[in-house]
C-alpha positions in Angstrom: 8.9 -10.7 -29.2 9.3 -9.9 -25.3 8.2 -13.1 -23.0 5.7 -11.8 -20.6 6.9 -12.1 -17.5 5.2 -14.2 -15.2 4.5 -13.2 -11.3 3.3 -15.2 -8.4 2.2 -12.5 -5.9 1.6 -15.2 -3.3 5.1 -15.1 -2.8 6.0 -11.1 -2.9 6.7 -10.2 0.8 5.3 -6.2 1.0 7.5 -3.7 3.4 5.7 -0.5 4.4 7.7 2.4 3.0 9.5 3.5 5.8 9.4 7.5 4.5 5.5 7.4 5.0 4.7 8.5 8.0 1.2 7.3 9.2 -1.6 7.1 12.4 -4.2 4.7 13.5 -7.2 6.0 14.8 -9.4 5.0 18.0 -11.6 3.1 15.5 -9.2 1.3 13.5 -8.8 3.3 10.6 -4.9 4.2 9.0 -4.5 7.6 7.9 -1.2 7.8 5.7 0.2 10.9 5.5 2.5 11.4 1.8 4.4 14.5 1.5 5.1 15.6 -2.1 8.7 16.2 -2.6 10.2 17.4 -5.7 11.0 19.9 -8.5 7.2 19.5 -10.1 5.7 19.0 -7.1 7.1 22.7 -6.1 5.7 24.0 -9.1 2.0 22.6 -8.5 2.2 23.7 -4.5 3.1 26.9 -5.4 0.7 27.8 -8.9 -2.1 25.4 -8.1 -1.8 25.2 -4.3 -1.7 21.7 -3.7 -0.8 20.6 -0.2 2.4 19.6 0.7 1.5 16.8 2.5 -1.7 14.3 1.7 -3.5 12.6 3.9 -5.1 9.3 2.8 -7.8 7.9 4.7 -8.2 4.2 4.4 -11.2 2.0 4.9 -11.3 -0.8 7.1 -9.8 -3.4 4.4 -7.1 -1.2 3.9 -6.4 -0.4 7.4 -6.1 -4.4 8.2 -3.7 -4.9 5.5 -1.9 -2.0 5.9 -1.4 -2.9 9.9 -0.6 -6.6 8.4 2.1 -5.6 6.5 5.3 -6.4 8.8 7.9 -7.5 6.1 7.6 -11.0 7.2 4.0 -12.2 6.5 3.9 -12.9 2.1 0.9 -11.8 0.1 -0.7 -15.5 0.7 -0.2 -14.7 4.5 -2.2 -11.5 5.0 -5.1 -13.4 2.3 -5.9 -15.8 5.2 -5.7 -13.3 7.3 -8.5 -11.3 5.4 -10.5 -13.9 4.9 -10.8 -14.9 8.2 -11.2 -11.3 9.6 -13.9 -10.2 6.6 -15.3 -13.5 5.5 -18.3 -12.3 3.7 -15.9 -10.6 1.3 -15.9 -11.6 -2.7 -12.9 -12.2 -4.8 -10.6 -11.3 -1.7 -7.4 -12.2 -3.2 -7.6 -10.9 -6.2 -8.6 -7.7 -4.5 -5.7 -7.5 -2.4 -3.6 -8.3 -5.2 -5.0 -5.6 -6.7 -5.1 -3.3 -3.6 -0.8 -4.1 -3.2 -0.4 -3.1 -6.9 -1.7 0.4 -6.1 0.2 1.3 -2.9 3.7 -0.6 -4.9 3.0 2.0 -7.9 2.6 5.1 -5.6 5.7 3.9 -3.3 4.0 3.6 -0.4 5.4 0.0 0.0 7.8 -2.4 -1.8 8.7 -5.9 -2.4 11.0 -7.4 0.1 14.3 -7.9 -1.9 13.4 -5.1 -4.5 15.7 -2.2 -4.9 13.7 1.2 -3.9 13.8 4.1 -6.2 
């Protein structure tokens, strides 16, 4: 049998992707902007007429963390600094846990130390 392998996210330091190219509004708010590179992604532009660039709008937790993330500060780092910016918000850290998982799977950063793909 495999041993699960066991994580302490407290410690992961996140680095923004440096290929994604983004913009902070007047207001605060992160727009990401992902372009779609690649042999399938040609295929979908070009059938389905899917954009070759995405823009992702972000809310205001995701536009704090995402301005956060300097390559310095570790997960436990930016979870203070949530909870003192929104401190009326439930379950924070296993939020942004969760919110850091989701931006790691679709490359828009890594783990300081980690090889990128």
């Amino acid at each position: 049998m495999k041993k699960k392998e066991s994580r302490n996210y407290l410690d992961y330091v996140p680095v923004r992707n440096p290929e994604i190219e983004y913009e902070t509004g007047d207001d605060g708010i992160v727009i990401l902007y992902v372009e779609w590179k690649g042999f399938y992604h040609r295929i979908a532009q070009r059938f389905f007429h899917r954009p070759r660039v995405s823009d992702i709008t972000m809310d205001a937790y995701g536009s704090f963390v995402w301005g956060g993330i300097d390559g310095k500060k570790d997960v436990h780092a930016l979870s203070q600094e949530l909870d003192s910016r929104f401190p009326g918000m439930e379950k924070s850290l296993s939020r942004l846990i969760k919110f850091l998982e989701i931006m790691h799977d679709n490359h828009l950063i890594f783990w300081k130390g980690e090889k990128q793909k």
